[in-house]
gemmi code that builds the backbone of each chain (N, CA, C; Angstrom):
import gemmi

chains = {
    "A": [
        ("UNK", (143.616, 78.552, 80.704), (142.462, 78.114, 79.927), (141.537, 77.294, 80.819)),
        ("UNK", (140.280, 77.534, 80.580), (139.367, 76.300, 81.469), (139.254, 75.447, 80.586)),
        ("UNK", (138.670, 74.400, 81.084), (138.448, 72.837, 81.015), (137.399, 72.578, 81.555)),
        ("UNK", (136.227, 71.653, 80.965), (135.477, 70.950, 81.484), (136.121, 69.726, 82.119)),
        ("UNK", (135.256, 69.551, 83.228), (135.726, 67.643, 83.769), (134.618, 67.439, 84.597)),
        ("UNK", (133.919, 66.114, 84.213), (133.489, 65.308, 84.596), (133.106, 65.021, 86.248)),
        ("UNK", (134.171, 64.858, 87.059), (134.459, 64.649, 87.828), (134.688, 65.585, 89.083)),
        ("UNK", (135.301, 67.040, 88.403), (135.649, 67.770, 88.918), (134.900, 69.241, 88.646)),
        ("UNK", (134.418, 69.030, 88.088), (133.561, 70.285, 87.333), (134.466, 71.029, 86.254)),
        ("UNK", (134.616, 72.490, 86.374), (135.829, 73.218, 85.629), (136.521, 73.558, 86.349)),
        ("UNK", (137.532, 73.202, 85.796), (139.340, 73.884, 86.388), (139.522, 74.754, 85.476)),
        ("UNK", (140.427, 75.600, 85.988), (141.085, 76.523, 85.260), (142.910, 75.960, 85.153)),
        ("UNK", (143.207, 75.776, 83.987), (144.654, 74.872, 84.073), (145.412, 76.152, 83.020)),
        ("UNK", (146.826, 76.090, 83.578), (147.611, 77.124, 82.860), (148.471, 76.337, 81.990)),
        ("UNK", (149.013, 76.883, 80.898), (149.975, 75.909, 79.816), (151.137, 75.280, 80.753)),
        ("UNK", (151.719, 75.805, 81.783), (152.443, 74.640, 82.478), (152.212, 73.141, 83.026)),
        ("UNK", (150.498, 73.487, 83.157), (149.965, 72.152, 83.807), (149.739, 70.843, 82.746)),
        ("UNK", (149.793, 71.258, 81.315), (149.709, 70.995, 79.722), (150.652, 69.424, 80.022)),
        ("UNK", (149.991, 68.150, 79.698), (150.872, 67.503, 79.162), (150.691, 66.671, 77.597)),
        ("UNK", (151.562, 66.960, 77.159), (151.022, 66.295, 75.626), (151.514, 65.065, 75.159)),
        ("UNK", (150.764, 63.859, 75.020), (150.949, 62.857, 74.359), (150.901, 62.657, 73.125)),
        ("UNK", (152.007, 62.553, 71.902), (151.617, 62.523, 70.741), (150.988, 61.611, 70.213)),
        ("UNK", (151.123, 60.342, 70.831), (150.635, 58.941, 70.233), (149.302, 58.914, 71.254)),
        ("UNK", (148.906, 59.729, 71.844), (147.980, 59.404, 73.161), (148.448, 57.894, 73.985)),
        ("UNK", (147.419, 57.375, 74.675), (147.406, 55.995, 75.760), (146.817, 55.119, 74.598)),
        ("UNK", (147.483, 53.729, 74.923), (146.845, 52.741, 74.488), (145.742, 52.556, 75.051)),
        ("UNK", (144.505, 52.742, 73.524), (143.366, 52.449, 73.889), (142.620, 53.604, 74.071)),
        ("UNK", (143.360, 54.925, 73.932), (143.001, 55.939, 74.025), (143.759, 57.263, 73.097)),
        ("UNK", (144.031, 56.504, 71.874), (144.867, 57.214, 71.242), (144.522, 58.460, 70.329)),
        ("UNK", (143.353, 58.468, 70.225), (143.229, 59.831, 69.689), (143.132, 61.456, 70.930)),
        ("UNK", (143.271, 60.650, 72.002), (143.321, 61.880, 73.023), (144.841, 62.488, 73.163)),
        ("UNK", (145.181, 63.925, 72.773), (146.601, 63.638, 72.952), (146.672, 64.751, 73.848)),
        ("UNK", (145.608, 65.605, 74.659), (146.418, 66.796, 75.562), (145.599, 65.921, 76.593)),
        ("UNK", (146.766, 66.374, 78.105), (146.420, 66.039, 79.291), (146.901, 66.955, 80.552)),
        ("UNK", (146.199, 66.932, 81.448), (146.405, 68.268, 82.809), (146.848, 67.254, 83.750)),
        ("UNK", (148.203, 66.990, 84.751), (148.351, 66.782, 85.574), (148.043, 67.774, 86.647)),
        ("UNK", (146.884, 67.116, 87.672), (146.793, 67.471, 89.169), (147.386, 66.482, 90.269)),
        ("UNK", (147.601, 67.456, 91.285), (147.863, 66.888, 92.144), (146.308, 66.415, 93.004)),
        ("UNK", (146.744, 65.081, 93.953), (145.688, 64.924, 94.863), (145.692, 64.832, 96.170)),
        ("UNK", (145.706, 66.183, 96.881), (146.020, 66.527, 97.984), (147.286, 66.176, 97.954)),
        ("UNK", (147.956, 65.910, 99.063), (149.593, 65.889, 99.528), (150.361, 64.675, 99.582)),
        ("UNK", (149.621, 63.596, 98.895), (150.135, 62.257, 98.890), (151.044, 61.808, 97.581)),
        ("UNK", (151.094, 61.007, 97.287), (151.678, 60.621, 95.926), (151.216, 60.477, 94.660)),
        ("UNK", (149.939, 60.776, 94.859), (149.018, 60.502, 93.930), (148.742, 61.411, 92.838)),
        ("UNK", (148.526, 61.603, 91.579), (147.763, 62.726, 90.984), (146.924, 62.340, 90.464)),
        ("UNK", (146.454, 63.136, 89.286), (144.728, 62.958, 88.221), (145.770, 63.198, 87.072)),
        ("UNK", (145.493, 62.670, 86.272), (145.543, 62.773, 84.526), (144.455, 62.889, 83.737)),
        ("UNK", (144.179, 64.380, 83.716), (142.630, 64.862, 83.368), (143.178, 64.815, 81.877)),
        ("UNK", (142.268, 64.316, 80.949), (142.158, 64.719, 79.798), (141.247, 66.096, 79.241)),
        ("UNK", (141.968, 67.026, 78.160), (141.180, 68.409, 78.507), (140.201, 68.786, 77.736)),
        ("UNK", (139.641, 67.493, 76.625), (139.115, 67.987, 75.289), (138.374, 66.667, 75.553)),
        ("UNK", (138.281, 66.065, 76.884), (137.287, 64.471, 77.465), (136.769, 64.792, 78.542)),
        ("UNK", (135.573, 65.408, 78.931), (135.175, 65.941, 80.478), (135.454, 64.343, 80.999)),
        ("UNK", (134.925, 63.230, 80.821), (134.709, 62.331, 81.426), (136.048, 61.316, 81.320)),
        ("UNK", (137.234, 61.934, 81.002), (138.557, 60.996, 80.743), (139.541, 61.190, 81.744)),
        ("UNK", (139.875, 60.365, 82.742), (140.938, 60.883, 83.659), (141.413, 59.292, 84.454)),
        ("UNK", (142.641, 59.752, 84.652), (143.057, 58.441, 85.555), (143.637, 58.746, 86.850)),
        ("UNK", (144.074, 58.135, 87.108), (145.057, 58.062, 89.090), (146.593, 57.836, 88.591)),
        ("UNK", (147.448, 58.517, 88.573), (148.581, 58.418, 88.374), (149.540, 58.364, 89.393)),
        ("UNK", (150.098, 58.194, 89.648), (151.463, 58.122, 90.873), (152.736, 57.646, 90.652)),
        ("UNK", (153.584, 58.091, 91.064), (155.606, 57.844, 90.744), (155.567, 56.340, 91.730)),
        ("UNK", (155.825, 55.464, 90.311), (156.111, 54.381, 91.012), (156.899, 53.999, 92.201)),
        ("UNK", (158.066, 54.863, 92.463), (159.171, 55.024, 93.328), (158.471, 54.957, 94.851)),
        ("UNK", (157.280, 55.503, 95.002), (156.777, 55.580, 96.089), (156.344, 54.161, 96.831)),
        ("UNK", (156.426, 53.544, 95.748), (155.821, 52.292, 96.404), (156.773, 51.086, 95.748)),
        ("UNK", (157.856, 51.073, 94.745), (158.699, 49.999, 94.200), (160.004, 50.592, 94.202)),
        ("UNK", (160.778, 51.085, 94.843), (162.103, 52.249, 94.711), (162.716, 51.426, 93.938)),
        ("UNK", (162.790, 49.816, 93.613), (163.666, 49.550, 92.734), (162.833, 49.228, 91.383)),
        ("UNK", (162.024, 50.296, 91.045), (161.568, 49.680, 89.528), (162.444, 50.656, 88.627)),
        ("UNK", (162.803, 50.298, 87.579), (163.659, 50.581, 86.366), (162.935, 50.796, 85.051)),
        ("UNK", (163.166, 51.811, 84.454), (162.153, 52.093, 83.123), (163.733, 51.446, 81.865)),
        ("UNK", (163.218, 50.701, 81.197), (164.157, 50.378, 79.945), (163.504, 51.321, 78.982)),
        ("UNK", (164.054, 52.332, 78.463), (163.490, 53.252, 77.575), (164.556, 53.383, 75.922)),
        ("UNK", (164.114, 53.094, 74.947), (164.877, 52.955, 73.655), (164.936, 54.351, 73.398)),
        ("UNK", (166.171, 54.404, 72.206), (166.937, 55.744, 71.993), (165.410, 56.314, 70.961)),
        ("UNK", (164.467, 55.512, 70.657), (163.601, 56.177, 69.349), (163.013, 56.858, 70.062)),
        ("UNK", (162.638, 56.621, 71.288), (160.818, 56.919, 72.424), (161.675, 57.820, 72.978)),
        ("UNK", (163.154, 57.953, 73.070), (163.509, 59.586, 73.819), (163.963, 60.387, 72.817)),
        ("UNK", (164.009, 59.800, 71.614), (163.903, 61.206, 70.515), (162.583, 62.077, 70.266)),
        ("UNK", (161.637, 60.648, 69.957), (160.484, 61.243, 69.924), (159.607, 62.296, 70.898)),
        ("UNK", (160.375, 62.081, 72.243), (160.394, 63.483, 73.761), (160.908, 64.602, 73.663)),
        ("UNK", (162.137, 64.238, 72.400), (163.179, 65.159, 72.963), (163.681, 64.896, 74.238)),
        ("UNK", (163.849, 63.938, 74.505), (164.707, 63.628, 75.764), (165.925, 63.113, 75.878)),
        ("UNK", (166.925, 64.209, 76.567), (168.301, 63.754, 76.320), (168.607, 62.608, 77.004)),
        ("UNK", (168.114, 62.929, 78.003), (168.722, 61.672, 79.032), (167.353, 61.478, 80.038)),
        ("UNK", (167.391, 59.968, 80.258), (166.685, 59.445, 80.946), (166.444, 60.026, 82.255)),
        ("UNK", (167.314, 60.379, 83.061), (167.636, 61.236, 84.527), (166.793, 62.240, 84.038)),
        ("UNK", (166.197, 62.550, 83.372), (165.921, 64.250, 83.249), (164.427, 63.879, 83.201)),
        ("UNK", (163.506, 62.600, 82.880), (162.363, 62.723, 82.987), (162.067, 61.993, 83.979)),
        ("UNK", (160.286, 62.301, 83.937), (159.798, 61.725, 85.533), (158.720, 60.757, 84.935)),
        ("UNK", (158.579, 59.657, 85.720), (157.981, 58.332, 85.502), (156.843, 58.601, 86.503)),
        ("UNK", (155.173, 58.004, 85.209), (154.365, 57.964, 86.399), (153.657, 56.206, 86.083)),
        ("UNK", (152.892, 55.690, 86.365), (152.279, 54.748, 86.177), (150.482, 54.966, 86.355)),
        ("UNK", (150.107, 54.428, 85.218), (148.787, 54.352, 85.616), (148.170, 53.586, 86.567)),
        ("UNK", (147.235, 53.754, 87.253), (146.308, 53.226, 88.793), (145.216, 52.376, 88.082)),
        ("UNK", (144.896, 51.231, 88.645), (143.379, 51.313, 88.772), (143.265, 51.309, 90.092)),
        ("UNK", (142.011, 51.654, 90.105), (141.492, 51.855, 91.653), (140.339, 51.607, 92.206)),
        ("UNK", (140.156, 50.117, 92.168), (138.674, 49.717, 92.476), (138.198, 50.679, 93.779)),
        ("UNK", (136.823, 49.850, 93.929), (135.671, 50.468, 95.295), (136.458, 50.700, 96.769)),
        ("UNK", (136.935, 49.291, 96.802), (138.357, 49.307, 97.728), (140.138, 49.960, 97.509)),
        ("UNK", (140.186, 50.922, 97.855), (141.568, 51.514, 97.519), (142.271, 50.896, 97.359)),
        ("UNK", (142.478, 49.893, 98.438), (143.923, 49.290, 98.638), (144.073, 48.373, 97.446)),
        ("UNK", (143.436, 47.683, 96.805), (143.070, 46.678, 96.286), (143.841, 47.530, 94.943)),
        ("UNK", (144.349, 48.365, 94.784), (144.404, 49.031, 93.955), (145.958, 48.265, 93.147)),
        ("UNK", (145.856, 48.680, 91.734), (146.986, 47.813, 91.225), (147.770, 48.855, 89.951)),
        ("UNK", (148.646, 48.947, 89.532), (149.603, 49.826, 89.132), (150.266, 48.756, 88.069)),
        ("UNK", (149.955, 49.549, 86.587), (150.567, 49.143, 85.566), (152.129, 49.211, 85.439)),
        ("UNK", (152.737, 48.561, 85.711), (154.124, 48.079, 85.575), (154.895, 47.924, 84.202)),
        ("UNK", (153.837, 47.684, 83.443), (154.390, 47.663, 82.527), (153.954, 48.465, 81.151)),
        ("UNK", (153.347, 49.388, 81.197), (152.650, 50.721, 80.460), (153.180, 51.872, 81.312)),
        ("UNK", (154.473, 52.446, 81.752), (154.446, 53.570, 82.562), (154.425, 55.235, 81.263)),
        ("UNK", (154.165, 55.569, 81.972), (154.047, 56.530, 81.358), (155.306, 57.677, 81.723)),
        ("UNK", (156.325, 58.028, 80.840), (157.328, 59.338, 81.012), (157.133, 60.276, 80.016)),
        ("UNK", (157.275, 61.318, 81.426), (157.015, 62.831, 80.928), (158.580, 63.128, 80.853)),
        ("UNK", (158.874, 64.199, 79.586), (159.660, 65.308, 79.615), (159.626, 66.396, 80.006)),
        ("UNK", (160.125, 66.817, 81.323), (159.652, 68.285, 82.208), (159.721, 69.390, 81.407)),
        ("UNK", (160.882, 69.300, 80.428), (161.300, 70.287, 79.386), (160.406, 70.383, 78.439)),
        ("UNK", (159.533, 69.844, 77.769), (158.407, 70.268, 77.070), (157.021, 69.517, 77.375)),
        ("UNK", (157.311, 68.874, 78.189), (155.595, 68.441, 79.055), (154.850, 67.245, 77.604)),
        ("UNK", (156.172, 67.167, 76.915), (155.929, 65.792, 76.265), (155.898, 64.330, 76.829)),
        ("UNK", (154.874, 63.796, 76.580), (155.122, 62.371, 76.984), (154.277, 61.013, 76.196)),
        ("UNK", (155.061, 60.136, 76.419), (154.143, 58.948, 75.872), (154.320, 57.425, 76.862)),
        ("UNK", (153.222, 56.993, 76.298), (153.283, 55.693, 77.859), (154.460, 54.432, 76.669)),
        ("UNK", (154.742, 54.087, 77.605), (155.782, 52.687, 77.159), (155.075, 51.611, 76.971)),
        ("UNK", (155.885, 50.619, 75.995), (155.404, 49.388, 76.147), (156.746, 48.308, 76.852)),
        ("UNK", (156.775, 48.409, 77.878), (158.109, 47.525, 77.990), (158.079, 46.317, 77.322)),
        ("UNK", (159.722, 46.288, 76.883), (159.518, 44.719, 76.270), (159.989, 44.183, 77.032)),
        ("UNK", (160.867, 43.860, 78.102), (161.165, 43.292, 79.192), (159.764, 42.577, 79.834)),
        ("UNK", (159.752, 41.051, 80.096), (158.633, 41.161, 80.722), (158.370, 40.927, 82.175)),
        ("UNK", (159.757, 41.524, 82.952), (159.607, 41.837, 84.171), (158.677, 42.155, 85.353)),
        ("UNK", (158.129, 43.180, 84.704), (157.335, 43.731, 85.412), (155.493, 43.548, 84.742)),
        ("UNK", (154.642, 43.368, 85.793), (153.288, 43.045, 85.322), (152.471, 44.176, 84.732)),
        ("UNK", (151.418, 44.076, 84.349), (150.129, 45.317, 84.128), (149.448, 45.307, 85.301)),
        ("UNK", (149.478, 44.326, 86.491), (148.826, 44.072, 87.753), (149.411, 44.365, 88.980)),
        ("UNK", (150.639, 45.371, 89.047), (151.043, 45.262, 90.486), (150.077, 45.568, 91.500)),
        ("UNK", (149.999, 44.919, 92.427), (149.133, 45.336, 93.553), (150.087, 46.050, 94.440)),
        ("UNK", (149.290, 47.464, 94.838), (150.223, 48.469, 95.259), (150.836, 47.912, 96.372)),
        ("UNK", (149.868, 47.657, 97.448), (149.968, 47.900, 98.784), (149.990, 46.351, 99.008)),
        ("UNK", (149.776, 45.236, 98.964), (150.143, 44.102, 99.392), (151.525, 43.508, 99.082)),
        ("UNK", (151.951, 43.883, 97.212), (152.550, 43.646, 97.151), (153.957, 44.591, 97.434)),
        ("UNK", (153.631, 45.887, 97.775), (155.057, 46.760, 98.646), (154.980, 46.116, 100.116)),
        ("UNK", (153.990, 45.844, 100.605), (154.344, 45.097, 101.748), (155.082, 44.265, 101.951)),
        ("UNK", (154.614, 42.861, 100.796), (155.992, 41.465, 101.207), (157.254, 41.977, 100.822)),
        ("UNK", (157.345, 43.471, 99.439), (158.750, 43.610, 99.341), (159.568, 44.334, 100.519)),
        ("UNK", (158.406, 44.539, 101.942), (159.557, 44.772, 103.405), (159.184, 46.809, 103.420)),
        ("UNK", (158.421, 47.186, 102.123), (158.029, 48.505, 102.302), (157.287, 49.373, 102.692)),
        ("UNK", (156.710, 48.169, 103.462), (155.090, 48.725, 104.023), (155.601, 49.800, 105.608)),
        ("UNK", (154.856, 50.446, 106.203), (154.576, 51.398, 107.188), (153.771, 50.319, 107.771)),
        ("UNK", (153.581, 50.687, 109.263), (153.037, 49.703, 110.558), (151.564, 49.858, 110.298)),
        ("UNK", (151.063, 51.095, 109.568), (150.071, 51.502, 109.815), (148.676, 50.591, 108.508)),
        ("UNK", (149.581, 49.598, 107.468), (147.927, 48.921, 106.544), (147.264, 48.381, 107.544)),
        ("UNK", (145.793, 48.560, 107.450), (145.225, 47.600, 108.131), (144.320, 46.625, 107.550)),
        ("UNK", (145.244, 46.194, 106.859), (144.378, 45.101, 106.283), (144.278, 43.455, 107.173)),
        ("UNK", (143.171, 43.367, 107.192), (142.749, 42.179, 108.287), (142.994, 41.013, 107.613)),
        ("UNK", (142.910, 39.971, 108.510), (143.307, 39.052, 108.403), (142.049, 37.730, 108.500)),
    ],
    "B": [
        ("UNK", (142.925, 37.671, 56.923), (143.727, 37.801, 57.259), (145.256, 37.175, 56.358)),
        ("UNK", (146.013, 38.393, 55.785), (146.667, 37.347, 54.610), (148.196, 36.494, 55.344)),
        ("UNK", (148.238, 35.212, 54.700), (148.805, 34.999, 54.720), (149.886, 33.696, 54.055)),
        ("UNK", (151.811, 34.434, 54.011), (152.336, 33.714, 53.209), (153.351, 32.656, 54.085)),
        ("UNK", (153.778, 32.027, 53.158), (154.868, 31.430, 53.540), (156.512, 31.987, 53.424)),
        ("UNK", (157.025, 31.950, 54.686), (158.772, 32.447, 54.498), (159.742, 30.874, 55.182)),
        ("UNK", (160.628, 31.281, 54.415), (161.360, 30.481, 55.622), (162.519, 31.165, 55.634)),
        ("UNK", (163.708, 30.716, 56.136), (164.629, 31.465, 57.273), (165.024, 32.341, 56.542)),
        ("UNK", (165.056, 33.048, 56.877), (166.020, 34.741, 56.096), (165.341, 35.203, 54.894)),
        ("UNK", (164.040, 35.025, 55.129), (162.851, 35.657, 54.157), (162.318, 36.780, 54.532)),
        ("UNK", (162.028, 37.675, 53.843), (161.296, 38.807, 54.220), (160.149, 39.140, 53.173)),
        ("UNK", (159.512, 39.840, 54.101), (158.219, 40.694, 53.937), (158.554, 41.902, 53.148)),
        ("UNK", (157.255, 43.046, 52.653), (157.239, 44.209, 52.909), (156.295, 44.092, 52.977)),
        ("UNK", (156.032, 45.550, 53.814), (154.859, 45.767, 54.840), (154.356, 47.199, 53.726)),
        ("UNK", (154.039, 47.793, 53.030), (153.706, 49.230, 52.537), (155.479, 49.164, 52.226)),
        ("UNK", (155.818, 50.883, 51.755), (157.530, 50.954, 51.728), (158.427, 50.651, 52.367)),
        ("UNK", (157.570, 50.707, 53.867), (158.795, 51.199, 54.871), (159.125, 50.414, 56.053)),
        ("UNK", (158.167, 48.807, 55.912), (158.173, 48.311, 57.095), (158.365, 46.317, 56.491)),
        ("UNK", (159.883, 46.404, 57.209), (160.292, 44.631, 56.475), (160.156, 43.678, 58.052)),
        ("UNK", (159.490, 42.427, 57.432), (159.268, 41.636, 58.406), (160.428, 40.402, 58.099)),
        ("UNK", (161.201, 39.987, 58.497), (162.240, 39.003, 58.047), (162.094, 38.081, 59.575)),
        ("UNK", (162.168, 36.653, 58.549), (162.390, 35.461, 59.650), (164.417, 35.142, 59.647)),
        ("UNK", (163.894, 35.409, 60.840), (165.758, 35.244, 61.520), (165.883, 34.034, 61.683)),
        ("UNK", (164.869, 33.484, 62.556), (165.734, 32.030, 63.023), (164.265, 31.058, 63.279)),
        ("UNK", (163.985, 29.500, 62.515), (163.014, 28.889, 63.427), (163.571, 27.982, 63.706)),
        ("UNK", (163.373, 27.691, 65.294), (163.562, 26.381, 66.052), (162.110, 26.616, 66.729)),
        ("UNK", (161.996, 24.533, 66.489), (161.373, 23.938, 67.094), (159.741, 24.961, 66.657)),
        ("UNK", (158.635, 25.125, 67.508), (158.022, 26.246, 67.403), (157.910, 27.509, 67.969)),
        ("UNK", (159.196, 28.024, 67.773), (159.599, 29.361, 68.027), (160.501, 30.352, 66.891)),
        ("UNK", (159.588, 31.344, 66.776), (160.046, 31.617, 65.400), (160.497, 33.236, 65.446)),
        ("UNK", (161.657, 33.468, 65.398), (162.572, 34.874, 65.685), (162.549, 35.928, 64.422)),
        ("UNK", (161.719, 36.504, 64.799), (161.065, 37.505, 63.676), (161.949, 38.844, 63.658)),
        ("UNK", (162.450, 39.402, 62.803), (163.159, 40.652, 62.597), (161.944, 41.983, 62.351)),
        ("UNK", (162.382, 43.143, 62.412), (161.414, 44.368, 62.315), (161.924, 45.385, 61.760)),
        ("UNK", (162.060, 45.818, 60.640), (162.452, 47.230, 60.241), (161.088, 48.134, 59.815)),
        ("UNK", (161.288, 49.125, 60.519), (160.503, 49.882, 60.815), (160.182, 51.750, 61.030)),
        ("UNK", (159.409, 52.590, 60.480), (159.943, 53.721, 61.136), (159.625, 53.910, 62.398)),
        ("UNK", (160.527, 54.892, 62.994), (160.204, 55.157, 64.894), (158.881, 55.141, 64.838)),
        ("UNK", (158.008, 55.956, 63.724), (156.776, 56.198, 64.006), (155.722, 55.081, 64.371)),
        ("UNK", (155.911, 54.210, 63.849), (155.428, 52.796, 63.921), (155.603, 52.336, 64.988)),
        ("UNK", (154.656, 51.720, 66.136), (154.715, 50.847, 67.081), (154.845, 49.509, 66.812)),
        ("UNK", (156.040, 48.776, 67.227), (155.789, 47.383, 67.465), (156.025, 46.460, 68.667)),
        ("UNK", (155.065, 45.818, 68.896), (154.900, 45.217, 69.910), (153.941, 43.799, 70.102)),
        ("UNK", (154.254, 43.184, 70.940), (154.054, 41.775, 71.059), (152.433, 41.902, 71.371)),
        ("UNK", (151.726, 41.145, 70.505), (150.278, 41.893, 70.556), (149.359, 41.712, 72.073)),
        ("UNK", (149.869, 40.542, 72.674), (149.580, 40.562, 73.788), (149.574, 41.266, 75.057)),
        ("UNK", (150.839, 41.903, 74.962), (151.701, 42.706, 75.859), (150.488, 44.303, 75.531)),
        ("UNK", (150.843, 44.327, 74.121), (150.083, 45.822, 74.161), (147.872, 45.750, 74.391)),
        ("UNK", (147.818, 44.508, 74.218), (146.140, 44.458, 74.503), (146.560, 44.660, 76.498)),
        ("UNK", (147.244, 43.765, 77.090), (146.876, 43.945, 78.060), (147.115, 45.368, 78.885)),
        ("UNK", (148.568, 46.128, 78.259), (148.008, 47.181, 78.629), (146.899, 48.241, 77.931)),
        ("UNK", (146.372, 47.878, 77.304), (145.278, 48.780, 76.612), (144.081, 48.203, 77.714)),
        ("UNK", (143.802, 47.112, 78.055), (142.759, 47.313, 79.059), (142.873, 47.803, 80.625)),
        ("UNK", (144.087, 47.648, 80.391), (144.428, 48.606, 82.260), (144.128, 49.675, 81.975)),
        ("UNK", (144.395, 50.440, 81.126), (144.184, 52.044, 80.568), (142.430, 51.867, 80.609)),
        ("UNK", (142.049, 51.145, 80.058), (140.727, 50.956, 79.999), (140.000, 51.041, 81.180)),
        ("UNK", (140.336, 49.660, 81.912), (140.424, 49.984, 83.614), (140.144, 50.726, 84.365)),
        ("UNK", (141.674, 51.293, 84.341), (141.752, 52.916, 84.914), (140.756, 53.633, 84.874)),
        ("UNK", (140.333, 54.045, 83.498), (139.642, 55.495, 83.119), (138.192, 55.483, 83.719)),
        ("UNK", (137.961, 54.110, 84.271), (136.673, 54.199, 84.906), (136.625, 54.674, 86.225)),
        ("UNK", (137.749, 55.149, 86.901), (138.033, 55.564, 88.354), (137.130, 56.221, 88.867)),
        ("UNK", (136.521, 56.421, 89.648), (135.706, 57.287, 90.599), (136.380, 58.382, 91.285)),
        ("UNK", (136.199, 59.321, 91.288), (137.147, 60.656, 91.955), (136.699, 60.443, 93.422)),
        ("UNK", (135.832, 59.882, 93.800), (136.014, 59.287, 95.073), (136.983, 58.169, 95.476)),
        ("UNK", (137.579, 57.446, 94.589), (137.758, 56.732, 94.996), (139.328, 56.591, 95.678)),
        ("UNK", (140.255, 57.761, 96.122), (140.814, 57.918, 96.750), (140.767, 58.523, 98.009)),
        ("UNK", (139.738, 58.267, 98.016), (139.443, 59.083, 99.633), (139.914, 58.537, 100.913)),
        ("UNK", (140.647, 59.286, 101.436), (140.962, 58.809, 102.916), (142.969, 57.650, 102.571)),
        ("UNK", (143.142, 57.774, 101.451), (144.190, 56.790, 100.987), (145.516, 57.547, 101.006)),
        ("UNK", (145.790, 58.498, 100.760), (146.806, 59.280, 100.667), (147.862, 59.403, 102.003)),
        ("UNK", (146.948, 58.712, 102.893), (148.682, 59.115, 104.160), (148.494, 57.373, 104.289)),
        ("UNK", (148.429, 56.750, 103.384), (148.657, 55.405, 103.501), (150.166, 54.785, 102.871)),
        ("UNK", (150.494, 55.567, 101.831), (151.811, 55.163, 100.922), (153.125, 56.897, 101.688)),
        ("UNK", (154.135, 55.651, 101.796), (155.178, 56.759, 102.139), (155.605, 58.333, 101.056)),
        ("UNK", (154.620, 59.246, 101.798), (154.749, 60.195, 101.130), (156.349, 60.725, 100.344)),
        ("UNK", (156.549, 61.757, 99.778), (157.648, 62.146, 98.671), (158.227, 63.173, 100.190)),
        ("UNK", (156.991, 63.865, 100.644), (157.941, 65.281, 101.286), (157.472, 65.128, 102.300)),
        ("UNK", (156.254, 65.823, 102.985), (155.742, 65.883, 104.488), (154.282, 64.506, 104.570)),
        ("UNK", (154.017, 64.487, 105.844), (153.339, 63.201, 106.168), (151.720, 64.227, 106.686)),
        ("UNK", (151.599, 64.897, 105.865), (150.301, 65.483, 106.377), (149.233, 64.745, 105.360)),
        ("UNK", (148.554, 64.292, 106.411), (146.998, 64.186, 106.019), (146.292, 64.989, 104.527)),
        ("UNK", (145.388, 64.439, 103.606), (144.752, 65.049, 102.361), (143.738, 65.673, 103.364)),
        ("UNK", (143.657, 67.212, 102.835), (142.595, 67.746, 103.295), (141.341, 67.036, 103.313)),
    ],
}
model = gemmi.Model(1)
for chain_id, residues in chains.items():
    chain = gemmi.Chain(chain_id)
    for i, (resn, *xyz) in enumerate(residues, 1):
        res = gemmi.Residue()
        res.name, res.seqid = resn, gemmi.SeqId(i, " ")
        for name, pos in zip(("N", "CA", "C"), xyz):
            atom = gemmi.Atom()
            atom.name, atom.element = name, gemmi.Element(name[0])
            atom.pos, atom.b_iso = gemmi.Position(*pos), 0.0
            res.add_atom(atom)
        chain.add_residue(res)
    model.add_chain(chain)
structure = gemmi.Structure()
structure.add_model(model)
structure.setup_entities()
């Protein structure tokens, strides 16, 4: 099916690329279909909304940048997936992504899990309050010892 | 905005299907119970405004605005460069 977007002009997205939120995003809840793309070869994707030319976010697997973050997920929010078991879905987090990339910060505590098995998903509200709505990607994977030689962020 | 008075092991109803019961107050902290259907979200109203404006946030992204960022975070598979 095509899609208008905003951003991207039209894609052509096939029902595999389909992800459906029943409750939509907080704050965005009457949107409930969404197209994961990839963005280029990094960790990153798009969460195009397909019925919002102008609705899309920066998504990415937290793992890439926190390997020890933990989703606490209740038995209601994996019925409502159909999700048997936690192992079986994939965790993304929403981005913001100011003018400056790096600067960029990752909701910690709104992640969003998909069920691969029916491309159901809904974002969390953790009640744990562990983790922030503000992680800063890249400064703060740095002090946790995960950074590559290569940020160059000045000093 | 209505509101009553409970005290400990008092409850609410919310419509049929949704009981608010006070569990426990100490001091000013007050341990609220929730019965509820799955369908119903509940959540600490703070917790869910602040992520409703990151979502908010977010959605203003610029499709530029990952440019050149992608061989910056330890990739999943190979270390090639975004076209």
């Amino acid at each position: 099916m095509k899609i208008e977007t905003t951003r991207f002009g039209a894609l052509e997205v096939g029902e595999d690329d389909l992800v459906t939120f029943p409750e939509g995003l907080l704050g965005f809840g009457q949107v409930k279909q969404y197209v994961l793309r990839d963005h280029g070869k990094g960790p990153f994707k798009w969460l195009q909304a397909t019925d919002q030319p102008g609705l899309a976010f920066v998504v990415c697997d937290p793992m890439s940048f926190k390997p020890d973050y933990r989703v606490q997920i209740t038995q209601s929010d994996m019925d409502k997936m159909q999700l048997s078991q936690l192992e079986d879905a994939v965790v993304y987090v929403i981005l913001v992504v100011p003018s400056d990339p790096k600067q960029m910060t990752a909701n910690l505590q709104g992640p969003l899990v998909v069920n691969p098995k029916n491309r159901s998903a809904l974002q969390l509200v953790l009640q744990s309050e562990e983790y922030t709505t503000k992680y800063r990607v890249f400064q703060d994977a740095a002090d946790a010892g995960a950074s590559e030689s290569s940020s160059e962020t000045g000093r | 905005m209505l509101v009553l008075s409970r005290q400990k092991n008092e409850t609410i109803m919310i419509g049929d299907d949704i009981q608010i019961t006070i569990v426990d107050v100490r001091g000013d902290k007050v341990r609220i119970g929730i019965v509820a259907p799955r369908s119903v979200k509940v959540h600490r109203k703070e917790v869910y405004d602040a992520i409703r404006e990151e979502n908010i946030a977010a959605s203003q992204v610029d499709e530029n605005a990952l440019s050149g960022l992608a061989d910056l975070l330890p990739p999943g598979d190979d270390t090639d460069p975004k076209d």
